[in-house]
C-alpha positions as YAML, in Angstrom:
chain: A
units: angstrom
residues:
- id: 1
  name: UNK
  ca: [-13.64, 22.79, -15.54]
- id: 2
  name: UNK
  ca: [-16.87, 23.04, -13.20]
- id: 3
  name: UNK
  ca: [-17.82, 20.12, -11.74]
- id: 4
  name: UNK
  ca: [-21.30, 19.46, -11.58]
- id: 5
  name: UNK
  ca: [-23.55, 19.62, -8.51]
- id: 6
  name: UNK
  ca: [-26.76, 18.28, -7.53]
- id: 7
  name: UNK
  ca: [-27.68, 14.69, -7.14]
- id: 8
  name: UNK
  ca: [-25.95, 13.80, -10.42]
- id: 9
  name: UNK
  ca: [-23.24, 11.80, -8.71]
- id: 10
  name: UNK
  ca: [-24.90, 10.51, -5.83]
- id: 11
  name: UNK
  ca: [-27.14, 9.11, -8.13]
- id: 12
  name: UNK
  ca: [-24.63, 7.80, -10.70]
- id: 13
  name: UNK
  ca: [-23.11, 5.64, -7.50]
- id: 14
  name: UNK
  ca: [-26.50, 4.44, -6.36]
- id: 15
  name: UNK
  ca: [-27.29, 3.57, -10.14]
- id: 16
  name: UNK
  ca: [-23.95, 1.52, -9.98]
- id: 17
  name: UNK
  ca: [-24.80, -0.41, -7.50]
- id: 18
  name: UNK
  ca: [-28.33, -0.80, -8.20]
- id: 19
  name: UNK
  ca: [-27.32, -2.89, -11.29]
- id: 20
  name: UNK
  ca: [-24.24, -4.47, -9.42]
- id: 21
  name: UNK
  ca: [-26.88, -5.77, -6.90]
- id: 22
  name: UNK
  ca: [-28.60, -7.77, -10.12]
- id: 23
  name: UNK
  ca: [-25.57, -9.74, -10.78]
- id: 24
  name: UNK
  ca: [-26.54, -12.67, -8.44]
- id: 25
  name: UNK
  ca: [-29.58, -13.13, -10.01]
- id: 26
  name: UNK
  ca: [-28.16, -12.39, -13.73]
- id: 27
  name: UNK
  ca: [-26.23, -15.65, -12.92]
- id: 28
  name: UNK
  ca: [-29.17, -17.92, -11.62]
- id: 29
  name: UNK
  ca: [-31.88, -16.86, -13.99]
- id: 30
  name: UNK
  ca: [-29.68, -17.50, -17.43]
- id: 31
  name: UNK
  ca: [-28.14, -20.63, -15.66]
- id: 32
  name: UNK
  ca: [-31.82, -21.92, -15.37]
- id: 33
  name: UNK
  ca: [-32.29, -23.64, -18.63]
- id: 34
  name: UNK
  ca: [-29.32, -25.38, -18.37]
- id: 35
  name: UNK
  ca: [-27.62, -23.30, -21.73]
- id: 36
  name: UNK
  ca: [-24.28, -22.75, -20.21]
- id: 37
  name: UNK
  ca: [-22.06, -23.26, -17.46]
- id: 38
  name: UNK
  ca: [-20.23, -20.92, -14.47]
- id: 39
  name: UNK
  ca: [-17.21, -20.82, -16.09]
- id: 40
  name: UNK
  ca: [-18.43, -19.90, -19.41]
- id: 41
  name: UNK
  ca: [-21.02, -17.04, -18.23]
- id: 42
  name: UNK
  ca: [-18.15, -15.92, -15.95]
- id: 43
  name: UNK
  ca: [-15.59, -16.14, -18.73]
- id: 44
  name: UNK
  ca: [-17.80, -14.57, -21.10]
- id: 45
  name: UNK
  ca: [-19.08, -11.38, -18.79]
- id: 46
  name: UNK
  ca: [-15.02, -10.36, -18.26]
- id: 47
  name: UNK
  ca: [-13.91, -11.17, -21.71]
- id: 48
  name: UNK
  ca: [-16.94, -9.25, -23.38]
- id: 49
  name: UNK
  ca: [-16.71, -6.44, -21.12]
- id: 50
  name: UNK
  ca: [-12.62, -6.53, -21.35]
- id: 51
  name: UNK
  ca: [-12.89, -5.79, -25.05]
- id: 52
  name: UNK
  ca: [-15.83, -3.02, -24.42]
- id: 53
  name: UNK
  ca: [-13.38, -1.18, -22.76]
- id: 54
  name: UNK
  ca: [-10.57, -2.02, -24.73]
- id: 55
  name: UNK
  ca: [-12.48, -0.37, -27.73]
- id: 56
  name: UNK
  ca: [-13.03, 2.51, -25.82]
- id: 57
  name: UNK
  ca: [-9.70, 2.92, -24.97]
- id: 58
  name: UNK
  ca: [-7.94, 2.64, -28.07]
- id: 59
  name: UNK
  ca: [-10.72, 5.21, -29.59]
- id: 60
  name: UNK
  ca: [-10.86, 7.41, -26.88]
- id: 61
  name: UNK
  ca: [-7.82, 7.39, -24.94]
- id: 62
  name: UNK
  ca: [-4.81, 5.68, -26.62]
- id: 63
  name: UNK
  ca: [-2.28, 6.90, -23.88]
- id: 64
  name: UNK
  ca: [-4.43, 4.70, -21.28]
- id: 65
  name: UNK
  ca: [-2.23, 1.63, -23.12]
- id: 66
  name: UNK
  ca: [1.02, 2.51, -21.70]
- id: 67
  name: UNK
  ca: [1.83, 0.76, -18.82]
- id: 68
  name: UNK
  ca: [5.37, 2.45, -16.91]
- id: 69
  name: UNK
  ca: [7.43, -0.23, -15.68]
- id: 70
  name: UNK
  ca: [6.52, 1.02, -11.87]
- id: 71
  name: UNK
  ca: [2.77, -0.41, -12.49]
- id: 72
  name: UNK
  ca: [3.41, -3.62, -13.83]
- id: 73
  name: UNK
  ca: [3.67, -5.68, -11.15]
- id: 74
  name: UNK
  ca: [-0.06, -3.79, -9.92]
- id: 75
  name: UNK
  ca: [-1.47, -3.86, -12.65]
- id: 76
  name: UNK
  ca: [-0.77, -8.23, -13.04]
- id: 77
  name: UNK
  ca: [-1.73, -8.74, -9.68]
- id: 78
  name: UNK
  ca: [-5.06, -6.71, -9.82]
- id: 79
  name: UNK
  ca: [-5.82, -8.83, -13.31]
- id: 80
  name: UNK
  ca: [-4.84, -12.58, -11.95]
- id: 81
  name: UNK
  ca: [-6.56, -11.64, -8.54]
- id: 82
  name: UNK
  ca: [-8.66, -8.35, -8.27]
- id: 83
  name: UNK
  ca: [-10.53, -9.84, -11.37]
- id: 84
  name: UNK
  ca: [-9.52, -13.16, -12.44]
- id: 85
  name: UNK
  ca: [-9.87, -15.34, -9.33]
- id: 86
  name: UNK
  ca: [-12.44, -12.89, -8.07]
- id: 87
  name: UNK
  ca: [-14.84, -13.23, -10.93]
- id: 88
  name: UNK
  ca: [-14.67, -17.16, -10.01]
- id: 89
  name: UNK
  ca: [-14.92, -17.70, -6.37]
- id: 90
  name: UNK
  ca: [-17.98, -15.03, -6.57]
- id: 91
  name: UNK
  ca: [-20.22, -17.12, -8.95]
- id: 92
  name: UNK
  ca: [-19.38, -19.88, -6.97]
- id: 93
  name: UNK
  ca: [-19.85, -18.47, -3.96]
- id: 94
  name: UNK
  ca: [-23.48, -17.41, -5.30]
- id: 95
  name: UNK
  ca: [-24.21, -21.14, -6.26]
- id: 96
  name: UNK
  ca: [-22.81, -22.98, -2.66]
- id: 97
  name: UNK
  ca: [-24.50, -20.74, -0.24]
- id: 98
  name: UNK
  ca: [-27.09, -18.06, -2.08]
- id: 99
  name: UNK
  ca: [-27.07, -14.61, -3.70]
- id: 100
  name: UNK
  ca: [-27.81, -13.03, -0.19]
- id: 101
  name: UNK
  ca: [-25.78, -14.69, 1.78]
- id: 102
  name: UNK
  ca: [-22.74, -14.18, -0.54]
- id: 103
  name: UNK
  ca: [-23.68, -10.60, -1.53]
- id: 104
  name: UNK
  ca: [-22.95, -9.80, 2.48]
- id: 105
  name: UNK
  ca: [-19.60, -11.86, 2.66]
- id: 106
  name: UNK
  ca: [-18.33, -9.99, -0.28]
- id: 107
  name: UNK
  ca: [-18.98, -6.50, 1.70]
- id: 108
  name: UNK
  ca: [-16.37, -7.81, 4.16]
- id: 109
  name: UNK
  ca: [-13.83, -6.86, 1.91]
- id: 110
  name: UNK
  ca: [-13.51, -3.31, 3.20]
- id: 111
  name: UNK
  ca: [-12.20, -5.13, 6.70]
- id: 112
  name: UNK
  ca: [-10.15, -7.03, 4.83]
- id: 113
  name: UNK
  ca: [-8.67, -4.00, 3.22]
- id: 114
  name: UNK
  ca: [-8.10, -2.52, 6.35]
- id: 115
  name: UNK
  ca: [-6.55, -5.76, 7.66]
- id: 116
  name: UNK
  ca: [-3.99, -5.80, 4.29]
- id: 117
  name: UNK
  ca: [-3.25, -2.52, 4.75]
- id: 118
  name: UNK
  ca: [-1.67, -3.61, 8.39]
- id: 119
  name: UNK
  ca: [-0.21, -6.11, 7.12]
- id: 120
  name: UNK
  ca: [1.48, -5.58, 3.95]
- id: 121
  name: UNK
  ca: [1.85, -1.56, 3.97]
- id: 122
  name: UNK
  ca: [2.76, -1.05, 8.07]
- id: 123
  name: UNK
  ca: [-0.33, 1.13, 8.47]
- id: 124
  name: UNK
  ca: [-1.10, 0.87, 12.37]
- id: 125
  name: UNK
  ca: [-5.07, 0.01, 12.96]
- id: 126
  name: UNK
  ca: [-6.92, 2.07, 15.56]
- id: 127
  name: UNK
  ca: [-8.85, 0.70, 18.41]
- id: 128
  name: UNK
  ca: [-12.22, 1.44, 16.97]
- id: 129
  name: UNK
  ca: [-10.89, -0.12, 13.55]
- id: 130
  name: UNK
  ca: [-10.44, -2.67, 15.75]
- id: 131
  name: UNK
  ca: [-13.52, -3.15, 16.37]
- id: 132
  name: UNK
  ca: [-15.31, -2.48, 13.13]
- id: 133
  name: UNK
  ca: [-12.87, -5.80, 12.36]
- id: 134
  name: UNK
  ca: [-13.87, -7.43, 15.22]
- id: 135
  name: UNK
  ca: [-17.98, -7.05, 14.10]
- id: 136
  name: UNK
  ca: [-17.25, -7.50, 10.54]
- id: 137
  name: UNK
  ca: [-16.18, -11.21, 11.37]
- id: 138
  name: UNK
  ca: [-19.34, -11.55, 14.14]
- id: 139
  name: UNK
  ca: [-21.62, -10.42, 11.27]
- id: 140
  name: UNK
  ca: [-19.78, -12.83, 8.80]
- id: 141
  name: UNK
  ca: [-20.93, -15.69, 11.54]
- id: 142
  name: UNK
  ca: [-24.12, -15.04, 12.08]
- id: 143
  name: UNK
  ca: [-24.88, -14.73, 7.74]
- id: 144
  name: UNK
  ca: [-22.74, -17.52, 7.54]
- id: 145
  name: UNK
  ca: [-25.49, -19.01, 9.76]
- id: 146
  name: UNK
  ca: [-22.71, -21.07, 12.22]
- id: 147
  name: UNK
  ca: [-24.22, -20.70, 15.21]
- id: 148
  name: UNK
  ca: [-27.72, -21.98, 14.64]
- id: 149
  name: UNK
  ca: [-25.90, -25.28, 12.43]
- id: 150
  name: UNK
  ca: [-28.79, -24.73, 10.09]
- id: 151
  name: UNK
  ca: [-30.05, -23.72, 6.49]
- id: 152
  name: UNK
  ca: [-28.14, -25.13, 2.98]
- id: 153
  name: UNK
  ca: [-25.20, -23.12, 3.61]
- id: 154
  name: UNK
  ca: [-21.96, -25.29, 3.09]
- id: 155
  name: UNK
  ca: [-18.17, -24.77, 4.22]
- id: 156
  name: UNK
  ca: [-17.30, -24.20, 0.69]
- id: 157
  name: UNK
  ca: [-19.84, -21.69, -0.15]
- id: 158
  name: UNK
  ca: [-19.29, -19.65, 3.02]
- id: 159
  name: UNK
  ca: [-14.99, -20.12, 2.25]
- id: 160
  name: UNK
  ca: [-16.15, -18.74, -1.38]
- id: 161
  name: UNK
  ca: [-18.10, -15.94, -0.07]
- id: 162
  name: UNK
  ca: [-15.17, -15.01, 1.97]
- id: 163
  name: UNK
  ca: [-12.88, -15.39, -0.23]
- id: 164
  name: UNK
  ca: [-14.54, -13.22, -2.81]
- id: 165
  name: UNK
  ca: [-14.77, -10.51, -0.33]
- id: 166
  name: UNK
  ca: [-10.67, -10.89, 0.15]
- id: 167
  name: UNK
  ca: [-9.66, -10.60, -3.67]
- id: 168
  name: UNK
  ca: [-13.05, -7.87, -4.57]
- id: 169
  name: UNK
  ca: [-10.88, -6.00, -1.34]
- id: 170
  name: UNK
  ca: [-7.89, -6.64, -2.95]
- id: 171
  name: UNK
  ca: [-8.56, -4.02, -5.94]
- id: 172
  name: UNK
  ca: [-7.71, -1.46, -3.48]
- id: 173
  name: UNK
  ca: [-4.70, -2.57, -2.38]
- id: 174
  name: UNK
  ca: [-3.59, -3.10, -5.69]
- id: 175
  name: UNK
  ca: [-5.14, -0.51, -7.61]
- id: 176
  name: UNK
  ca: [-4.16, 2.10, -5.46]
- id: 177
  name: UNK
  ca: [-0.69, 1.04, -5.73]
- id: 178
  name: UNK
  ca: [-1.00, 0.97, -9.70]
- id: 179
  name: UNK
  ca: [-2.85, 4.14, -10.06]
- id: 180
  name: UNK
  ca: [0.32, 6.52, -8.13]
- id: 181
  name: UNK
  ca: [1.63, 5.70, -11.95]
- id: 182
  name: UNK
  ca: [-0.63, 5.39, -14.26]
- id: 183
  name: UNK
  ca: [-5.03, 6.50, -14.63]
- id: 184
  name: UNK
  ca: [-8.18, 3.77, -13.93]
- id: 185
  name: UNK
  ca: [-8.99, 3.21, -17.20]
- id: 186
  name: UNK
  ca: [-5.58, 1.56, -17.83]
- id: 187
  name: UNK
  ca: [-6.31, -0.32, -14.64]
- id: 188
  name: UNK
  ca: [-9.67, -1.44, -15.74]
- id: 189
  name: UNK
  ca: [-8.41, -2.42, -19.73]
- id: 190
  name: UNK
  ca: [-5.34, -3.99, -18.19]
- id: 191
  name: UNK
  ca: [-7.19, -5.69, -15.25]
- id: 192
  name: UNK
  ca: [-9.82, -7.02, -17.42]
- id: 193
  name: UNK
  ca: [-7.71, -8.00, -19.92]
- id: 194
  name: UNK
  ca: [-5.54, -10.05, -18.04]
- id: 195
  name: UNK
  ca: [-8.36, -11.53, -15.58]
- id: 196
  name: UNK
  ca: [-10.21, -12.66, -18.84]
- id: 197
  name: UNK
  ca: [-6.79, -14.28, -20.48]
- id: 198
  name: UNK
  ca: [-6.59, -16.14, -16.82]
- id: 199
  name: UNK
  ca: [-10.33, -17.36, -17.33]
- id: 200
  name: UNK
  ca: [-9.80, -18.88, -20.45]
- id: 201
  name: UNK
  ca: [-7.97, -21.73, -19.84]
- id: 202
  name: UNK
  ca: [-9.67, -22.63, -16.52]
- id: 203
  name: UNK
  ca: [-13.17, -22.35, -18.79]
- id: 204
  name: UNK
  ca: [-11.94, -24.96, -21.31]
- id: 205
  name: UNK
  ca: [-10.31, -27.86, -18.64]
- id: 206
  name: UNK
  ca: [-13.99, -26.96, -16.22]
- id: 207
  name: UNK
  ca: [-16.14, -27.33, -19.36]
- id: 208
  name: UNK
  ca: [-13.88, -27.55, -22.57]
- id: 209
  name: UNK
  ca: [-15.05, -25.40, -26.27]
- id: 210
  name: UNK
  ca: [-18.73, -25.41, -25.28]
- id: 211
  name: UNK
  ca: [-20.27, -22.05, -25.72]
- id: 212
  name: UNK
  ca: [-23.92, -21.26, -24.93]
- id: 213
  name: UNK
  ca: [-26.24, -20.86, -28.27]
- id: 214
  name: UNK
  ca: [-26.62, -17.17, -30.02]
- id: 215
  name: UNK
  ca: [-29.81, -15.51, -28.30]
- id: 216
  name: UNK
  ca: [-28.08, -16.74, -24.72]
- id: 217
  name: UNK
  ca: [-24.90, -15.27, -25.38]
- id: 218
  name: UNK
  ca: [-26.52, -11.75, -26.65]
- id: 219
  name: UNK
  ca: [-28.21, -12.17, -23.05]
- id: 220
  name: UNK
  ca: [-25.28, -12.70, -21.68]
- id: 221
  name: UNK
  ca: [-23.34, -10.07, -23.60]
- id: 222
  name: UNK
  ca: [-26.35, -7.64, -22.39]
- id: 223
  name: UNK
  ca: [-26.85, -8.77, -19.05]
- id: 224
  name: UNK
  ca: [-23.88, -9.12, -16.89]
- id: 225
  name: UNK
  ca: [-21.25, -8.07, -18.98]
- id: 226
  name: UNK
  ca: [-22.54, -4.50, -20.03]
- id: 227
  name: UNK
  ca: [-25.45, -3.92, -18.25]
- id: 228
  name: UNK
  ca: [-24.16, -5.16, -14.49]
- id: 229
  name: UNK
  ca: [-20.08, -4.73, -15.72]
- id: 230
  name: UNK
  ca: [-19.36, -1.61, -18.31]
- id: 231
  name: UNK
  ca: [-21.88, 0.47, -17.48]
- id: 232
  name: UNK
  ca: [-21.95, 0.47, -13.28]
- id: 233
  name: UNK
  ca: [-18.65, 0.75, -14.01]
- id: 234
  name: UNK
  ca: [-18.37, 3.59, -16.06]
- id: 235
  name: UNK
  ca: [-21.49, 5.53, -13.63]
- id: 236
  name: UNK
  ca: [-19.38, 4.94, -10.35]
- id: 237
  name: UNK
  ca: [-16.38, 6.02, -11.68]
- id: 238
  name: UNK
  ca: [-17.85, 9.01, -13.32]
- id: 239
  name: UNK
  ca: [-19.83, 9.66, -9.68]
- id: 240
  name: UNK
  ca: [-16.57, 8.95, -7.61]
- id: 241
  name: UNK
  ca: [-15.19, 11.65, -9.60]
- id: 242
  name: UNK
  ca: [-17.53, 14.49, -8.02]
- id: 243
  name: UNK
  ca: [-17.65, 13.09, -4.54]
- id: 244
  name: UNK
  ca: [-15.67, 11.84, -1.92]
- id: 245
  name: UNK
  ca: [-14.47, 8.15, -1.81]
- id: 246
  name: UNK
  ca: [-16.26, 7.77, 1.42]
- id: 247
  name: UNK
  ca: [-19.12, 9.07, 0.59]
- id: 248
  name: UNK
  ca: [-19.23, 6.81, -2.77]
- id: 249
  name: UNK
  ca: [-18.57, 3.82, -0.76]
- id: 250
  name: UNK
  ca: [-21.42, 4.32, 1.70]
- id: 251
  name: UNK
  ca: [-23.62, 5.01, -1.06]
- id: 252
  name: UNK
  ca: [-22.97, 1.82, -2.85]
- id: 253
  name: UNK
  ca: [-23.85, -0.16, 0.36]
- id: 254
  name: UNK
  ca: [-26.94, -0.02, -1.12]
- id: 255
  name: UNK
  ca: [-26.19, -3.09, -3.17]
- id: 256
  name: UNK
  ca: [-26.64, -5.56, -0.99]
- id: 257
  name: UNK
  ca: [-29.58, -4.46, 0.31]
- id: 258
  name: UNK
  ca: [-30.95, -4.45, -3.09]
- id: 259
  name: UNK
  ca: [-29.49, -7.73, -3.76]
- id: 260
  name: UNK
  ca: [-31.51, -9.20, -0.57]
- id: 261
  name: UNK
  ca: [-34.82, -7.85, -1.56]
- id: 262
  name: UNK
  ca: [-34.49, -8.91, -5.21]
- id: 263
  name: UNK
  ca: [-33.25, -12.10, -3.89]
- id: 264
  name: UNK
  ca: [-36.16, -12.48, -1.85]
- id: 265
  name: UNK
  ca: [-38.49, -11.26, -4.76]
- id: 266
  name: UNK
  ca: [-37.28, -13.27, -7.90]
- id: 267
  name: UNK
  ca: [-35.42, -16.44, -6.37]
- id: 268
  name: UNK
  ca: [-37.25, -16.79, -3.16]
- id: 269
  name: UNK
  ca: [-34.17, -16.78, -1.48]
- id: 270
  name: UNK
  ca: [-33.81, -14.95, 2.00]
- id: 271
  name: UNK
  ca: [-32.14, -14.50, 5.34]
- id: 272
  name: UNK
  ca: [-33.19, -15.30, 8.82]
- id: 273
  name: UNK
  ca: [-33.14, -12.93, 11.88]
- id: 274
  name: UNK
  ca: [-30.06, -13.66, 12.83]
- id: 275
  name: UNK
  ca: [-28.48, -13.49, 9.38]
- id: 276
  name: UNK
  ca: [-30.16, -10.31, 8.74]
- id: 277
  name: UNK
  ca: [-28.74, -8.88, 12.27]
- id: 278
  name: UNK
  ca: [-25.61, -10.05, 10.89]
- id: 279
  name: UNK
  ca: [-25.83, -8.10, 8.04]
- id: 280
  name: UNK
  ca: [-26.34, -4.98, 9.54]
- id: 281
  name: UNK
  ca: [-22.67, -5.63, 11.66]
- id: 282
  name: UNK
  ca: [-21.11, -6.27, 8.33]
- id: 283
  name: UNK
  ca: [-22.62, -3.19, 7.10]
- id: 284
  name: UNK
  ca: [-22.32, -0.92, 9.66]
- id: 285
  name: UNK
  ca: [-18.27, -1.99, 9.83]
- id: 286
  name: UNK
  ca: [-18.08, -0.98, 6.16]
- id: 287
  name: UNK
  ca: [-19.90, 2.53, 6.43]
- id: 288
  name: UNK
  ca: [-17.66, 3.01, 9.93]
- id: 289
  name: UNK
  ca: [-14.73, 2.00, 7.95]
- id: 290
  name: UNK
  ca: [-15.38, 4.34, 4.88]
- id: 291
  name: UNK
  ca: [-16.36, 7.19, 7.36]
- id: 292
  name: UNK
  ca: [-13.05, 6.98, 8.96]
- id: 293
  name: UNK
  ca: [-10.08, 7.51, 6.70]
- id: 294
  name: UNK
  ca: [-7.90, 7.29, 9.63]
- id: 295
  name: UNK
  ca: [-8.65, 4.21, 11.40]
- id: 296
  name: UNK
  ca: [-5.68, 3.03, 9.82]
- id: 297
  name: UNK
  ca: [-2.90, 5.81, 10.46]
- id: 298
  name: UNK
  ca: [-1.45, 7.33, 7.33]
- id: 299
  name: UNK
  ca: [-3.71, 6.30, 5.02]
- id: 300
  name: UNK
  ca: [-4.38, 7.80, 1.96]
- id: 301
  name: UNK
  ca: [-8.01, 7.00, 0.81]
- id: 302
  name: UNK
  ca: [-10.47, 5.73, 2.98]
- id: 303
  name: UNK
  ca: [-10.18, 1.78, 3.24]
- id: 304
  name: UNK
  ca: [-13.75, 1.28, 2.19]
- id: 305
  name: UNK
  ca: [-13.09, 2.92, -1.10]
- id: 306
  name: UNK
  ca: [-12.69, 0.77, -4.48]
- id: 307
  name: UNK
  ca: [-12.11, 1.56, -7.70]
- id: 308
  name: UNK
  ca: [-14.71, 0.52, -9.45]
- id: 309
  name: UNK
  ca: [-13.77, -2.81, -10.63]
- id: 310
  name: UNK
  ca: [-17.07, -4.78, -10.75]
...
């Protein structure tokens, strides 16, 4: 079958991380009126969207249930920490430090990939990955505003930020392992699934059988779980599929960006010079490291690239 040309993809990837770049602000503005809690907005975004594409799957594409003994192990670990302890440490991360500032520390995760990739599958680094690594973790300094000893931002919310970066990175490592068996949607329906069933019970010991009234949780059910979750989701994967991963990634650098603006716009939250400069070395290490398949020898996608698992 023809694929299709045109912008169509490159928009579908800029689309994806257009809404993506909302999902800071999705969290602050419904957390406003005090309605609901962290756990139970995150809980609630994975476990609506889990069942969205559960329902898709089992009308669409029953053979995207069967899970091959050689994925299993993936599949679990991209669940309990690609989505589960991801979801958490990033809406934390957003409330310790701010949407800006953790947007940027979550686009670390491509050095972190790289990093992984040394360390867990043997693949040899290059000098220049080197130093894409080396001004990925300059870049995280200066946003994490160290040097200067000023702003709001805390050690936890900068560890959180981090952190969320490492296990976002981690869908990579683990979904690329998963899918040599098996196709992304039973990734995402197994992922999901699991990372919501890990939510649950840390949602009822943080804030026990409270759930936020009706109209919040259609907001919530419209907001970040299908509007910032399914359907980015669904428009990167469907634009990865027409273009190279390194090209998706670099488009989808656009998020932050986004993220800072709108930041700026609804929350009045922004970066200083120096966090901005950082920015653009955390950046820039990304786009080099998407750009350059083979600053880690061997490889078989570029670092940079993800699955779609927002």
């Amino acid at each position: 079958m023809a694929r299709p040309r045109g912008l169509g993809p490159s928009l579908a990837v800029i689309a994806a991380a257009s809404l993506w770049s909302t999902l800071g602000i999705s969290y602050e503005v419904l957390l406003r009126d005090g309605g609901t809690d962290r756990m139970t907005m995150v809980t609630l975004r994975l476990g609506i969207a889990a069942l969205v594409v559960l329902a898709y799957a089992l009308l669409r594409r029953r053979d995207a249930l069967r899970v091959p003994r050689a994925a299993r192990a993936s599949i679990l670990g991209t669940g309990v920490i690609s989505f589960g302890v991801f979801y958490i440490v990033l809406i934390y991360a957003y409330h310790w430090s701010s949407v800006p500032v953790a947007t940027v520390l979550l686009y670390t995760a491509p050095a972190w990939v790289a990093l992984g990739e040394h360390v867990f599958l043997g693949y040899r680094v290059t000098r220049t990955a080197t130093l894409a690594l080396g001004a990925t973790l300059v870049g995280a300094v200066l946003v994490a505003d160290i040097l200067r000893g000023a702003g709001d931002l805390t050690p936890k919310g900068v560890a959180a930020g981090l952190l969320s970066g490492v296990t976002y990175g981690s869908m990579s490592l683990f979904g690329k392992r998963a899918m040599e068996s098996v196709p992304p949607l039973t990734v995402m329906v197994f992922g999901m699934g699991i990372g919501a069933l890990c939510l649950i019970p840390v949602k009822l010991i943080v804030s026990g059988t409270t759930l936020p009234e009706p109209s919040l949780l259609l907001k919530i059910a419209l907001w970040p779980a299908l509007a910032v979750t399914v359907v980015p989701v669904a428009l990167y994967t469907w634009g990865l599929s027409m273009l190279r991963p390194s090209t998706a990634s670099i488009l989808a650098t656009v998020e932050p960006v986004f993220a800072i603006v709108l930041a700026w716009l609804v929350l009045d939250q922004r970066l200083h010079p120096f966090q901005i400069a950082g920015a653009a070395l955390v950046l820039g290490a990304a786009v080099y490291l998407s750009l350059n398949p083979s600053a880690c020898e061997h490889t078989k996608t570029p670092v940079g690239a993800q699955t779609g698992g927002r």
